[in-house]
mmCIF file as gemmi writes it, N, C-alpha and C atoms, coordinates in Angstrom:
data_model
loop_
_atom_site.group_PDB
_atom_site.id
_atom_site.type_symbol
_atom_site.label_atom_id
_atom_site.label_alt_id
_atom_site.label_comp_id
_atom_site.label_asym_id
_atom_site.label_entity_id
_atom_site.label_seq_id
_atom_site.pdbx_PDB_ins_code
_atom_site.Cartn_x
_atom_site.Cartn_y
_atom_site.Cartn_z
_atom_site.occupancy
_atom_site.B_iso_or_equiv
_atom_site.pdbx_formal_charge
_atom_site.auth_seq_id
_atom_site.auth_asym_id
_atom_site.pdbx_PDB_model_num
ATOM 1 N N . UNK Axp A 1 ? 0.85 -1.179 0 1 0 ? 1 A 1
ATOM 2 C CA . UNK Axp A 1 ? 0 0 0 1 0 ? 1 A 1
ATOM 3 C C . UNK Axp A 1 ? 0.892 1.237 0 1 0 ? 1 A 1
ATOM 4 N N . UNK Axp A 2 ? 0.65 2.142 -0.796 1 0 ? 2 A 1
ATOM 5 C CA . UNK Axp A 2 ? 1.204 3.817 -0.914 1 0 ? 2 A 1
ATOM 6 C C . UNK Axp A 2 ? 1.36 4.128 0.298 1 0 ? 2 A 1
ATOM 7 N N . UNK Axp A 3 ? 2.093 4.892 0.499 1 0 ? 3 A 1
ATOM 8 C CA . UNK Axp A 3 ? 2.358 5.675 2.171 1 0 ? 3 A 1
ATOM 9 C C . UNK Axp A 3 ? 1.304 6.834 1.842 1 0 ? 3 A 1
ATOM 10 N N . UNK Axp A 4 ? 0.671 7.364 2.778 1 0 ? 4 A 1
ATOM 11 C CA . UNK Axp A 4 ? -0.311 8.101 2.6 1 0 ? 4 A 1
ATOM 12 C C . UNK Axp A 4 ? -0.245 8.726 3.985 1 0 ? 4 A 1
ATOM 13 N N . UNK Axp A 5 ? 0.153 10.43 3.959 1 0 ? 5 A 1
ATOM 14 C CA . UNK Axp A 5 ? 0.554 11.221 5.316 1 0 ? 5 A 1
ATOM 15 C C . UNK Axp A 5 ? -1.136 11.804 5.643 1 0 ? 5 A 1
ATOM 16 N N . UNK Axp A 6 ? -0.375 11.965 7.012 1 0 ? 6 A 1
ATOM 17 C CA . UNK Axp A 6 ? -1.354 12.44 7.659 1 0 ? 6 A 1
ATOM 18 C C . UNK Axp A 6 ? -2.792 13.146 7.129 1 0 ? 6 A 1
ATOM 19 N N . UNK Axp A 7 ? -2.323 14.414 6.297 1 0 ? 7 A 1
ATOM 20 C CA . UNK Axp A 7 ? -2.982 15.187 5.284 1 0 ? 7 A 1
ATOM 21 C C . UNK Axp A 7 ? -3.902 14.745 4.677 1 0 ? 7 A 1
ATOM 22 N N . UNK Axp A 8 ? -3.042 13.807 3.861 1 0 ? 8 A 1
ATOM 23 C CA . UNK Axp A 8 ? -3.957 12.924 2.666 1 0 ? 8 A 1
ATOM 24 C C . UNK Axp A 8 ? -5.08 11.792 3.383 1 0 ? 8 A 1
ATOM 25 N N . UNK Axp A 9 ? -4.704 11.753 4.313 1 0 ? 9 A 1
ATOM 26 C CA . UNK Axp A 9 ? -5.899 10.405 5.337 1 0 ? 9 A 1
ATOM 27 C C . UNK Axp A 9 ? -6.908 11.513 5.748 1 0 ? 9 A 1
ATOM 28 N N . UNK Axp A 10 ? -6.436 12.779 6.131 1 0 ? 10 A 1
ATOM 29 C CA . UNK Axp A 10 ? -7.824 13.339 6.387 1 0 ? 10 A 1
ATOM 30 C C . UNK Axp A 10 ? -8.776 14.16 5.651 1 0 ? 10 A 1
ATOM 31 N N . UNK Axp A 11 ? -7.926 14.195 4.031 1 0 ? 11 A 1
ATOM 32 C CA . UNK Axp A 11 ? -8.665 14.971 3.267 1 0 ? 11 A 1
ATOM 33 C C . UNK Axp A 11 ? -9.573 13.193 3.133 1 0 ? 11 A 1
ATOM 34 N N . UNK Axp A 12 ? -8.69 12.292 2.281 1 0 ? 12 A 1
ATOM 35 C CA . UNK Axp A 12 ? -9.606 11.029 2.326 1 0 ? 12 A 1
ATOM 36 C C . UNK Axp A 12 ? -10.887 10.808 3.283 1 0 ? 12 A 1
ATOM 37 N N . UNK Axp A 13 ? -10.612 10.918 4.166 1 0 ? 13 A 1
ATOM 38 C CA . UNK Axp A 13 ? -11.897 10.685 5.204 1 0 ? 13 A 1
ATOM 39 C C . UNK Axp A 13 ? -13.069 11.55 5.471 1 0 ? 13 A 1
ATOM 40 N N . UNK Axp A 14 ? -12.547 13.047 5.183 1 0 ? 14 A 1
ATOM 41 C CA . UNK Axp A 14 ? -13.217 14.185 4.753 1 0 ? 14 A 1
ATOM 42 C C . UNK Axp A 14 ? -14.274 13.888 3.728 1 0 ? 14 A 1
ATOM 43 N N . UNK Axp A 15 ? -13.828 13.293 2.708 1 0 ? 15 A 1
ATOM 44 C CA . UNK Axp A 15 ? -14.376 13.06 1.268 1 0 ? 15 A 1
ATOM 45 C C . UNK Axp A 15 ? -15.152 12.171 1.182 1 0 ? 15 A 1
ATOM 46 N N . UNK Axp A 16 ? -14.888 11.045 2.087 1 0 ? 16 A 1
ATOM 47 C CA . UNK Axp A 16 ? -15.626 9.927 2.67 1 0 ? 16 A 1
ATOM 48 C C . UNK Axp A 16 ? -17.008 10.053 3.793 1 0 ? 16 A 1
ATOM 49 N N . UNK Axp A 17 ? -16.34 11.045 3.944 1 0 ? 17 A 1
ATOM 50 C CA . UNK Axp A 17 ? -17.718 11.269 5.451 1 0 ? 17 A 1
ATOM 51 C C . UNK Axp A 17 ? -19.167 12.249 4.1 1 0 ? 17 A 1
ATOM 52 N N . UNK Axp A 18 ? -18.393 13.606 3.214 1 0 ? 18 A 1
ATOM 53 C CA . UNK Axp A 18 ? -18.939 14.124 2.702 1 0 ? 18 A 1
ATOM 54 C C . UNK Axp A 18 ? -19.992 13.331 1.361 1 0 ? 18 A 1
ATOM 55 N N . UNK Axp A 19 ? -19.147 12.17 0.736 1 0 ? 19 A 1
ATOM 56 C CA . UNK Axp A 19 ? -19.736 11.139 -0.14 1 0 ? 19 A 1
ATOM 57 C C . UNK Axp A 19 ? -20.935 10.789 0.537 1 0 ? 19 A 1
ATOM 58 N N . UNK Axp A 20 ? -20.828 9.96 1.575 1 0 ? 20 A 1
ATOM 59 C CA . UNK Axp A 20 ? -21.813 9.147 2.222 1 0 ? 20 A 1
ATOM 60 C C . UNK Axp A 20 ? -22.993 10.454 3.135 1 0 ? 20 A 1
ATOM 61 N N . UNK Axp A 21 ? -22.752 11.489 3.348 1 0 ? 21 A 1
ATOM 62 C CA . UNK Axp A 21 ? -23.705 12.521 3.191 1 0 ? 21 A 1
ATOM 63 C C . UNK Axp A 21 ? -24.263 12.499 1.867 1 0 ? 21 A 1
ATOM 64 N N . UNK Axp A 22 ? -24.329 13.074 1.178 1 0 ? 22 A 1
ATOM 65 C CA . UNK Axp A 22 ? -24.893 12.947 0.1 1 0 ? 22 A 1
ATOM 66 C C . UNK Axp A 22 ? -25.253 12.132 -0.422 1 0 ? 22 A 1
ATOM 67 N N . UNK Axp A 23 ? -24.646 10.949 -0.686 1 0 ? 23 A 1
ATOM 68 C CA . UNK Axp A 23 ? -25.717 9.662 -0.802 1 0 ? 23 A 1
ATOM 69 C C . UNK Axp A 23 ? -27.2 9.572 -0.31 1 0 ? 23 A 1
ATOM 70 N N . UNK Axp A 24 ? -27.115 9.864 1.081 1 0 ? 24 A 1
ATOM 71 C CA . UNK Axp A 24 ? -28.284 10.041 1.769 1 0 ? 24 A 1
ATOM 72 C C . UNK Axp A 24 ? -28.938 10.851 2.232 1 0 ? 24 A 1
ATOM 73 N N . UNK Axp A 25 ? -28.444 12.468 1.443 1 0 ? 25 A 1
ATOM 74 C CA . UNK Axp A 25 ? -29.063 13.367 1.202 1 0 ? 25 A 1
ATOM 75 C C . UNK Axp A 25 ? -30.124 12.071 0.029 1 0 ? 25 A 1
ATOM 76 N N . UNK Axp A 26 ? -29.731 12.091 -1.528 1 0 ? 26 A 1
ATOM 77 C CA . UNK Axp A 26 ? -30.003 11.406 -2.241 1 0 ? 26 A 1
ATOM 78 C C . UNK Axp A 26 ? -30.889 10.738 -2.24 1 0 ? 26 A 1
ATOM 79 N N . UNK Axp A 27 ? -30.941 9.687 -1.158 1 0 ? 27 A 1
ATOM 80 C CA . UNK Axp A 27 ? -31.483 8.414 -0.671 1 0 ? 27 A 1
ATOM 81 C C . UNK Axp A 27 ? -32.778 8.79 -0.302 1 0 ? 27 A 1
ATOM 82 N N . UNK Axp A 28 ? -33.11 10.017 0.466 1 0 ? 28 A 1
ATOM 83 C CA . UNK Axp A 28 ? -34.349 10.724 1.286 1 0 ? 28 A 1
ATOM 84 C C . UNK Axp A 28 ? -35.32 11.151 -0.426 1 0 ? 28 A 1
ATOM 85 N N . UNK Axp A 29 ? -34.021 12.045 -0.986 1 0 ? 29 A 1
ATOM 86 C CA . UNK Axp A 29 ? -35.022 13.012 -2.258 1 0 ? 29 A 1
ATOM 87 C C . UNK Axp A 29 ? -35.748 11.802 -2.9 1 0 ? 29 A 1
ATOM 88 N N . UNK Axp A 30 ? -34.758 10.615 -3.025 1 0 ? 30 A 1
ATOM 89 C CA . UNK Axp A 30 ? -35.605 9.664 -3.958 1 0 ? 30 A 1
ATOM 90 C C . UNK Axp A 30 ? -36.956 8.822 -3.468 1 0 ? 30 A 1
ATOM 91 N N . UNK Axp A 31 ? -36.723 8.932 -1.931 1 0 ? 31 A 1
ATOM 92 C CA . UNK Axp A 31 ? -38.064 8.454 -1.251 1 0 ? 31 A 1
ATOM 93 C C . UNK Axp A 31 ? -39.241 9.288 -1.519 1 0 ? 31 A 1
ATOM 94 N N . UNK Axp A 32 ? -39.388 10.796 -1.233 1 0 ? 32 A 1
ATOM 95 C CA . UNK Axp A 32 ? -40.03 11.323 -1.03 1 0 ? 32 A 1
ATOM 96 C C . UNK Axp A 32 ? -40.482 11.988 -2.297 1 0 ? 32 A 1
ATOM 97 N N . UNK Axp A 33 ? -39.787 11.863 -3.685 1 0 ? 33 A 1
ATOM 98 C CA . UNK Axp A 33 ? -40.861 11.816 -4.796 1 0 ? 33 A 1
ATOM 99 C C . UNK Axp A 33 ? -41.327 10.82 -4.881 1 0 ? 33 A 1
ATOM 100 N N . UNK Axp A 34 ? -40.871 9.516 -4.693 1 0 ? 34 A 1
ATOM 101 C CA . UNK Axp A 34 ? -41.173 8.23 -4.813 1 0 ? 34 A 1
ATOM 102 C C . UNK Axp A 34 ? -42.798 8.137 -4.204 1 0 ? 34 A 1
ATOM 103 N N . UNK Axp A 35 ? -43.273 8.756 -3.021 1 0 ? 35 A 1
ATOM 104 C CA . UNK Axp A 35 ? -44.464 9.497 -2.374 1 0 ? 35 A 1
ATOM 105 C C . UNK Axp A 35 ? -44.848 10.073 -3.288 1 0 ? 35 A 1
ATOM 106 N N . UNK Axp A 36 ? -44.558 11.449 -3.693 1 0 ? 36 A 1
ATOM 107 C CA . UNK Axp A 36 ? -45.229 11.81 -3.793 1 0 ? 36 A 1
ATOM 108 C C . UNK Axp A 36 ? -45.884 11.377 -5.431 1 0 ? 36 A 1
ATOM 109 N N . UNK Axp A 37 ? -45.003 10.673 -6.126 1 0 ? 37 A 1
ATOM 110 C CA . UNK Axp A 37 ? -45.684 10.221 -7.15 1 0 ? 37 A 1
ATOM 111 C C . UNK Axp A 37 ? -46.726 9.423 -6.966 1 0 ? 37 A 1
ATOM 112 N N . UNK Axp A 38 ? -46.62 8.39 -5.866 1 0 ? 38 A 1
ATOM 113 C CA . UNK Axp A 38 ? -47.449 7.633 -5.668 1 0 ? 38 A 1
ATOM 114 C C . UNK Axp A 38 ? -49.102 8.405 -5.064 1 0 ? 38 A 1
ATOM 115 N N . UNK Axp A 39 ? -49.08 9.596 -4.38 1 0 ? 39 A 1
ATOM 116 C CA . UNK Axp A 39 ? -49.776 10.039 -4.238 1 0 ? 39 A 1
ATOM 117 C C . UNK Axp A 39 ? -50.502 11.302 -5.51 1 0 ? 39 A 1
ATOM 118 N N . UNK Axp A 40 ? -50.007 10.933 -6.018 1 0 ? 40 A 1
ATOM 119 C CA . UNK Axp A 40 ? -50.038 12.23 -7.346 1 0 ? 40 A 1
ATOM 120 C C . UNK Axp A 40 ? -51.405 10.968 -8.203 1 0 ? 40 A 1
ATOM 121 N N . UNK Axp A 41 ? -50.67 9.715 -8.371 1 0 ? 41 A 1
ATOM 122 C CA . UNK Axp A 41 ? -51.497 8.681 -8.684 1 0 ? 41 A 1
ATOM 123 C C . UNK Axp A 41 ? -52.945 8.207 -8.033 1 0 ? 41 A 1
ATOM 124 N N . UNK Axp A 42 ? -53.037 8.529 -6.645 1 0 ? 42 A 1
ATOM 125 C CA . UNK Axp A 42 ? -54.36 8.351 -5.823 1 0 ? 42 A 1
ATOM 126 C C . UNK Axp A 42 ? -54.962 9.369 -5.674 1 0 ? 42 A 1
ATOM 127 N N . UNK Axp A 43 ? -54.428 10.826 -6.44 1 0 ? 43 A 1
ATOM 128 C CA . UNK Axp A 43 ? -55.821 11.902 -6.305 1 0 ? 43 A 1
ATOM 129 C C . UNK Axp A 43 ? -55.994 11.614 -7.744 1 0 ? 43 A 1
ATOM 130 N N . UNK Axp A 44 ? -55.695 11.293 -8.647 1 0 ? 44 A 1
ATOM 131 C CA . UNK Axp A 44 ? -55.99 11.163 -10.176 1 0 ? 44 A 1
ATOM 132 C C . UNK Axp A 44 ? -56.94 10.033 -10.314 1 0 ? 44 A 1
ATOM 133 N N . UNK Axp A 45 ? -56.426 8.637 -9.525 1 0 ? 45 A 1
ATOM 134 C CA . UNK Axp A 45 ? -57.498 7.735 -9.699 1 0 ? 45 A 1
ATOM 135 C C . UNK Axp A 45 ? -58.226 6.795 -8.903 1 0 ? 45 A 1
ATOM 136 N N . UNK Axp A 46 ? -58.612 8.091 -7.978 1 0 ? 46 A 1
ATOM 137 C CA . UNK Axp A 46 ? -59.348 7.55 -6.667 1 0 ? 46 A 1
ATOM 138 C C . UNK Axp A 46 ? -60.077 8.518 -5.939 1 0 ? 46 A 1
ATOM 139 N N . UNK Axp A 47 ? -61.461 8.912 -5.392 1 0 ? 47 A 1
ATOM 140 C CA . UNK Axp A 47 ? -61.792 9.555 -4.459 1 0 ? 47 A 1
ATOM 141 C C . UNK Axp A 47 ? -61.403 9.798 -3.261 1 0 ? 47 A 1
ATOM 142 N N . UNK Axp A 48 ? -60.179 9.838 -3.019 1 0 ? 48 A 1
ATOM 143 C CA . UNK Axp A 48 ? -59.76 9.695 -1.609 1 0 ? 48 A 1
ATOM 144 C C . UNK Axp A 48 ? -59.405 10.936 -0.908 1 0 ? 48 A 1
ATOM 145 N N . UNK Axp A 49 ? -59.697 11.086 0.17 1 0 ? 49 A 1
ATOM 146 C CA . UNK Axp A 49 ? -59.684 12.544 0.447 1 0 ? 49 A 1
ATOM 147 C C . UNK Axp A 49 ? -58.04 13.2 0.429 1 0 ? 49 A 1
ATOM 148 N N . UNK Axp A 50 ? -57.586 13.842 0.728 1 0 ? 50 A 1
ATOM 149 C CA . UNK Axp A 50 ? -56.123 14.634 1.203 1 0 ? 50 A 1
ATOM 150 C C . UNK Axp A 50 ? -55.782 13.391 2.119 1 0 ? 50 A 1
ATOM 151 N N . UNK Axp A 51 ? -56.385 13.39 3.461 1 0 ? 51 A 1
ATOM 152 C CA . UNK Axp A 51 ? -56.035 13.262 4.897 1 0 ? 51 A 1
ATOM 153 C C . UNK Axp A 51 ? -55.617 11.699 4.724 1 0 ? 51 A 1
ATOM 154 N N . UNK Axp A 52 ? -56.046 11.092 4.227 1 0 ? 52 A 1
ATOM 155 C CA . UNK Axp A 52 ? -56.163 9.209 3.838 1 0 ? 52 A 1
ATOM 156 C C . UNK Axp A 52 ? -54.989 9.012 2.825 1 0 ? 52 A 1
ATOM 157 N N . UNK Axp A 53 ? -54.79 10.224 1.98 1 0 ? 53 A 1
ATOM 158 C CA . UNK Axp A 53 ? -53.757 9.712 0.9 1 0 ? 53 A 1
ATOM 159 C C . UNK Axp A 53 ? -52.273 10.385 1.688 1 0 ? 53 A 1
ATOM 160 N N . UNK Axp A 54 ? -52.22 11.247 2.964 1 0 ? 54 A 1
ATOM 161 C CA . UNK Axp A 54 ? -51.432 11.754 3.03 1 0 ? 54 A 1
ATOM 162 C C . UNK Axp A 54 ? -50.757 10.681 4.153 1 0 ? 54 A 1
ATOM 163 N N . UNK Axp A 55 ? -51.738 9.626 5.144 1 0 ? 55 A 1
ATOM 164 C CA . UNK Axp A 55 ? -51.739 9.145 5.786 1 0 ? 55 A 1
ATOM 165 C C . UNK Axp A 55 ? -50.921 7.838 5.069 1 0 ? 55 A 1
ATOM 166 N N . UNK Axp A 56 ? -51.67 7.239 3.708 1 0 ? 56 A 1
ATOM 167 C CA . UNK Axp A 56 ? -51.2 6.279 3.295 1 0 ? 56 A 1
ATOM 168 C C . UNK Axp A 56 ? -49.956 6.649 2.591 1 0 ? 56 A 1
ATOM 169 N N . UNK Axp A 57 ? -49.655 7.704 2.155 1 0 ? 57 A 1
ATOM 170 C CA . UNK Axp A 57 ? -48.117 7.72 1.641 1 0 ? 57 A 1
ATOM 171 C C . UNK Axp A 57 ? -47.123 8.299 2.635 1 0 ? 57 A 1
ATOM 172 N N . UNK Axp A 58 ? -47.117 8.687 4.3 1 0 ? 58 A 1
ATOM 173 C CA . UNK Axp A 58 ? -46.442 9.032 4.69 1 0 ? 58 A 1
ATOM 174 C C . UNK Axp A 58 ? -46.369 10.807 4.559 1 0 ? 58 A 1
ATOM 175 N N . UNK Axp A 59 ? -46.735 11.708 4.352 1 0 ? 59 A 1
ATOM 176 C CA . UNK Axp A 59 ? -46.654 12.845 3.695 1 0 ? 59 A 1
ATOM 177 C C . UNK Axp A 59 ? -47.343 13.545 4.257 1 0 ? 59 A 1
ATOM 178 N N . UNK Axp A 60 ? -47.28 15.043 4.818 1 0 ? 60 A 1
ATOM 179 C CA . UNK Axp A 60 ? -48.063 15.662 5.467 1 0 ? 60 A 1
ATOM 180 C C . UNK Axp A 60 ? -49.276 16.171 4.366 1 0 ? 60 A 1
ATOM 181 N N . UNK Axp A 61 ? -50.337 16.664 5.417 1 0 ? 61 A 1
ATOM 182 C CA . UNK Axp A 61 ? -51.502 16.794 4.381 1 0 ? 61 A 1
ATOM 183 C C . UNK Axp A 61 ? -51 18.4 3.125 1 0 ? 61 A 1
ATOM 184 N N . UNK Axp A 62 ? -50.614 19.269 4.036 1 0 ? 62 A 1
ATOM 185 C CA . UNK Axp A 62 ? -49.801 20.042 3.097 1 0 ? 62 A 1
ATOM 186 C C . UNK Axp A 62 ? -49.802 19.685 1.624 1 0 ? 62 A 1
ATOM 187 N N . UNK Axp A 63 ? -48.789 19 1.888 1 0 ? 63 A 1
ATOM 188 C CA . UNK Axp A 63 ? -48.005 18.386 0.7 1 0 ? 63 A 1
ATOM 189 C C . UNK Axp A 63 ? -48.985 17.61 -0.395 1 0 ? 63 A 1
ATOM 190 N N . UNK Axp A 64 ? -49.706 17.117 0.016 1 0 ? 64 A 1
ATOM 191 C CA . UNK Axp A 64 ? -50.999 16.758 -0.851 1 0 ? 64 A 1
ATOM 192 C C . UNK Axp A 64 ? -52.342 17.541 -1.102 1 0 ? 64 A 1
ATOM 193 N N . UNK Axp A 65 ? -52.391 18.401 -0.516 1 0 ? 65 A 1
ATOM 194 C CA . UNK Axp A 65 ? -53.329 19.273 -0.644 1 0 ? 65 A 1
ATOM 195 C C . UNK Axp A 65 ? -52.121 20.209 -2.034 1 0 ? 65 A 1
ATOM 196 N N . UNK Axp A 66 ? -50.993 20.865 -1.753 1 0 ? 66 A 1
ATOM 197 C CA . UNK Axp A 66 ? -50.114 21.023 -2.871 1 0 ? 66 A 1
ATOM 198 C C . UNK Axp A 66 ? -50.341 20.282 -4.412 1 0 ? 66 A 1
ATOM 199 N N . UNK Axp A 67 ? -50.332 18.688 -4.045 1 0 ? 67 A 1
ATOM 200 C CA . UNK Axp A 67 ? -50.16 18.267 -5.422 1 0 ? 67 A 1
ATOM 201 C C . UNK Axp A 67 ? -51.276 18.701 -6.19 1 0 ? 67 A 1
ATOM 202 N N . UNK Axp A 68 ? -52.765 18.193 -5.231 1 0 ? 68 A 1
ATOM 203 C CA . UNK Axp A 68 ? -54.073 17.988 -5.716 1 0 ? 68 A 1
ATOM 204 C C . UNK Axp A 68 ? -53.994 19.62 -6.626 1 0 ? 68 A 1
ATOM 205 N N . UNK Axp A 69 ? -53.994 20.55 -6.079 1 0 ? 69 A 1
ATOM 206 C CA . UNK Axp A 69 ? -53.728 22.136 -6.734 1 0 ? 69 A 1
ATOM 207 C C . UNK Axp A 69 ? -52.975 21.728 -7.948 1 0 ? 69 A 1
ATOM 208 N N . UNK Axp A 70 ? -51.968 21.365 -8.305 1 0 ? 70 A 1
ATOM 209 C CA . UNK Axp A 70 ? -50.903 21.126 -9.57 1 0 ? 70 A 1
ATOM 210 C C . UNK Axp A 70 ? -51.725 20.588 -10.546 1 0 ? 70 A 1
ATOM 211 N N . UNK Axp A 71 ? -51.909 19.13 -9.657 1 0 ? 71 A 1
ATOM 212 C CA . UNK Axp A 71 ? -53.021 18.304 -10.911 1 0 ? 71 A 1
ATOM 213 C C . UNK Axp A 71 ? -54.281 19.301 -11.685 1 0 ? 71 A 1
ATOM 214 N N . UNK Axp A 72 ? -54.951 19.861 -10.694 1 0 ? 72 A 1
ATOM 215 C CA . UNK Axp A 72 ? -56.149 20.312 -11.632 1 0 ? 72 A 1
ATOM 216 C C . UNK Axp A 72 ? -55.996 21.755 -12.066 1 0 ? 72 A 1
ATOM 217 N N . UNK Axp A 73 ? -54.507 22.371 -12.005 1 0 ? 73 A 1
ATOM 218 C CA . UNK Axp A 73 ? -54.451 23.203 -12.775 1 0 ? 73 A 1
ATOM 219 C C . UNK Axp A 73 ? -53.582 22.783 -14.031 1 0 ? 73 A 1
């Protein structure tokens, strides 16, 4: 293995800690369209109120009361 000083181990680990942040920055954004698509899908083809679709996808009612506005404009 390369000799690798002090410096270079902590920019490495730096870069390492900052990677795996962002990954799971990442990891969250992809959940939470992953919601909200799925809920974008149950005001389009279902009577279901806000409160039930916000309940079943995890998502505050906000946020679905938001989409429902998008869709029917």
């Amino acid at each position: 293995m390369p000799y690798v000083n002090t410096i270079e181990r902590l920019g490495i680990e730096k870069g390492e800690k900052l990677g795996i942040e962002k990954g799971r920055q990442e990891a969250v954004h992809r959940v939470l369209e992953s919601k909200r698509s799925a809920a974008r899908k149950l005001i389009a083809r279902t009577e279901m109120d806000d409160q039930m679709i916000a309940d079943i996808e995890e998502l505050p009612v906000e946020e679905v009361e938001k989409l429902r506005a998008e869709i029917q404009h």
